[in-house]
C-alpha positions as CSV (number, residue, x, y, z in Angstrom):
1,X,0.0,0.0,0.0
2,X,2.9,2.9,0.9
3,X,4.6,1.8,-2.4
4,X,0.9,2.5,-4.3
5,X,1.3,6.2,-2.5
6,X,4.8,6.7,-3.0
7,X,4.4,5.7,-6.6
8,X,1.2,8.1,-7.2
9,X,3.1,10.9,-6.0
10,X,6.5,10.1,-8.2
11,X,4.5,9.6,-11.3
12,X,2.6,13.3,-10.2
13,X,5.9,14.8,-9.3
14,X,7.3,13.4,-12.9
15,X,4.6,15.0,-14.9
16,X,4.1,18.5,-13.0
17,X,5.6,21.0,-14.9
18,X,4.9,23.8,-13.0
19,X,3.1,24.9,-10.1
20,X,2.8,28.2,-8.6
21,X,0.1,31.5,-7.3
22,X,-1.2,33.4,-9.4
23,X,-2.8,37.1,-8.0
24,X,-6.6,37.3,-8.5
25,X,-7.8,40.9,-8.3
26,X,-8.5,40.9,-4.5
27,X,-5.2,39.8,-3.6
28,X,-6.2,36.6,-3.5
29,X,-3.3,34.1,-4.1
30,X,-4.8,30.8,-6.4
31,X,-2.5,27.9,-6.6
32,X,-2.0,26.3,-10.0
33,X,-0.1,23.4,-12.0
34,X,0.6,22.8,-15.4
35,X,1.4,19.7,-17.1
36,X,2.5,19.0,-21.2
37,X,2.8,21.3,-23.4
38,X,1.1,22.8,-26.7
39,X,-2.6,24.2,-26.4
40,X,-3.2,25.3,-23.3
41,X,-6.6,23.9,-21.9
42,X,-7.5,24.8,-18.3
43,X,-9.3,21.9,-16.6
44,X,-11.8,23.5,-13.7
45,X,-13.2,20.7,-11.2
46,X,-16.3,20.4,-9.2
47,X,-17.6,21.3,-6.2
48,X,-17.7,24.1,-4.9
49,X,-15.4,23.4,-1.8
50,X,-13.4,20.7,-3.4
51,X,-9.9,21.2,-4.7
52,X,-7.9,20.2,-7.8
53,X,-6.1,17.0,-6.7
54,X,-9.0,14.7,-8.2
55,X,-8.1,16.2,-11.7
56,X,-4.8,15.4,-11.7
57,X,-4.7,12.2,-13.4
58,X,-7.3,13.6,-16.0
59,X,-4.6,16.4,-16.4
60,X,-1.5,14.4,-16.7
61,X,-3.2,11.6,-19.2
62,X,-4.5,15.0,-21.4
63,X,-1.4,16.0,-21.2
64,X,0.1,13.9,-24.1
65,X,-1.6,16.5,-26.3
66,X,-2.2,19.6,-24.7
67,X,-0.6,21.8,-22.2
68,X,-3.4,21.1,-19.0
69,X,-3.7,23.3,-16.5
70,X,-5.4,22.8,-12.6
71,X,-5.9,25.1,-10.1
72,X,-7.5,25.3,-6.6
73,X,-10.6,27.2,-6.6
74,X,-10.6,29.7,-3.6
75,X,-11.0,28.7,-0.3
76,X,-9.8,25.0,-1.2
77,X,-6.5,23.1,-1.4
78,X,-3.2,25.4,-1.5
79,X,-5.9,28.3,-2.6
80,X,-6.6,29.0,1.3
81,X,-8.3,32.6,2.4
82,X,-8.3,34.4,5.6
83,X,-12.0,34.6,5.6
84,X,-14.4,32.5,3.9
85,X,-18.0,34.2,3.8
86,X,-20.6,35.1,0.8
87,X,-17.6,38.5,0.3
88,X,-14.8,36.0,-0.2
89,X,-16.5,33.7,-2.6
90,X,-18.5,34.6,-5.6
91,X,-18.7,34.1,-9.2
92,X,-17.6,37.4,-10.1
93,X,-13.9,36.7,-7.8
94,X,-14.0,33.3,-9.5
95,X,-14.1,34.7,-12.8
96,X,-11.4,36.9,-11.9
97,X,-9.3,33.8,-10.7
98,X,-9.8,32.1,-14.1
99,X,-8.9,35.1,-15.9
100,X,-5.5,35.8,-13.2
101,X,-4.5,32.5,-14.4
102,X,-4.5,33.1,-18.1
103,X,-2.8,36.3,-17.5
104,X,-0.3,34.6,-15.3
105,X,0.5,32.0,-17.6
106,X,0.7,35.0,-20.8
107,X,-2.3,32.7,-23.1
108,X,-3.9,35.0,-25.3
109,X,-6.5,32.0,-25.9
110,X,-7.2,28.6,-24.1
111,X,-9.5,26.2,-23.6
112,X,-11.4,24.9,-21.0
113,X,-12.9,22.1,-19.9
114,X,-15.5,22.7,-16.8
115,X,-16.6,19.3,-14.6
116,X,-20.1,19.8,-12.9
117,X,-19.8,23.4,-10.9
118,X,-16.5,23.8,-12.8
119,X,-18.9,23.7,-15.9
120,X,-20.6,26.6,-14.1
121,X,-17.6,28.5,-13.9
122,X,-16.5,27.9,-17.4
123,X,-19.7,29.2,-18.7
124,X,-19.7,32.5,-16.8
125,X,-16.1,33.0,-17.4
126,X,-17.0,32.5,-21.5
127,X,-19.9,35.1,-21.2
128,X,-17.9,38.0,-19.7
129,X,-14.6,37.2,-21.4
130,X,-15.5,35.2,-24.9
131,X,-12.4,36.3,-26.5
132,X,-10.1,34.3,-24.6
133,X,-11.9,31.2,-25.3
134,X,-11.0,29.2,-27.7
135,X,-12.6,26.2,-27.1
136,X,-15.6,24.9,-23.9
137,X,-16.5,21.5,-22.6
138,X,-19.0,20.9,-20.3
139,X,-18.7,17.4,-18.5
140,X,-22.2,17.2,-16.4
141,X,-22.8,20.5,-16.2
142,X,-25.5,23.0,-15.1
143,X,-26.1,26.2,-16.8
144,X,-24.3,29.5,-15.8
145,X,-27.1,29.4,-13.0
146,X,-29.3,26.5,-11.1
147,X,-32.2,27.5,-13.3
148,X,-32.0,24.6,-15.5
149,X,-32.8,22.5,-12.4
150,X,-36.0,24.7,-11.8
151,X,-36.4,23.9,-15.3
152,X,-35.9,20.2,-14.6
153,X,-38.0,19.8,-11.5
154,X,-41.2,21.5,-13.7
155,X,-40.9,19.3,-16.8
156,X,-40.2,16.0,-14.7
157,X,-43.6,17.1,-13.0
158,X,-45.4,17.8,-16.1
């Protein structure tokens, strides 16, 4: 069993490229890694409240063909606030996360694959900054809001 670990975290440590913070516009400080190289496609999980470490495998096996890129969401993993409260955490900050990122990392264009909430957050971010997308996936995903389940709950009843 420590071999499977220690293994696990060789094979990560192997295929991490990089791994660093990247400044979101409240001074927040949102942890990253990249893995690969060539088109840059940004890989946001689910949750809310979960970090990135669940992606990684996704990231290192997509990784053959593009440059993949993870990142704590705020208030997770090695993305840790002071205070966590309905000021600290909103779409709009989250938005502004995604977009520190790209500027971080100097991508003019990327694309991104969202995973349930993730999906959330890639819709939003492509709705206030469409130019920098190149390409979405949504991987059971909402909308850009929970209306669809509204939506959902009134046609299952009709």
């Amino acid at each position: 069993m420590t071999w499977v670990i220690l293994a696990s975290f060789f094979v990560g440590s192997i295929h991490s490229q990089q791994s660093g913070t990247a400044v979101s516009i409240d001074g927040a400080q949102i942890y990253y890694k990249t893995f690969g190289k060539g088109q840059p496609l940004l890989i946001i999980n689910g949750g809310p409240g979960m970090n990135s470490d669940g992606f990684e495998g996704l990231a290192v096996s997509l990784s053959e063909h593009f440059m993949t890129i993870i990142y704590d969401q705020r208030g997770t993993g090695k993305s840790a606030l002071q205070v966590l409260d309905k000021t600290t955490i909103t779409m709009d900050l989250m938005l502004s996360d995604v977009e520190s990122i790209r500027k971080h990392l100097g991508f003019n264009t990327w694309s991104i694959l969202g995973h349930s909430f993730g999906g959330m957050v890639a819709s939003a971010y492509a709705t206030v900054y469409p130019d920098h997308i190149d390409k979405i996936v949504l991987s059971s995903s909402g909308g850009i809001n929970l209306k669809l389940l509204d939506y959902f709950r009134e046609s299952l009843h009709s």
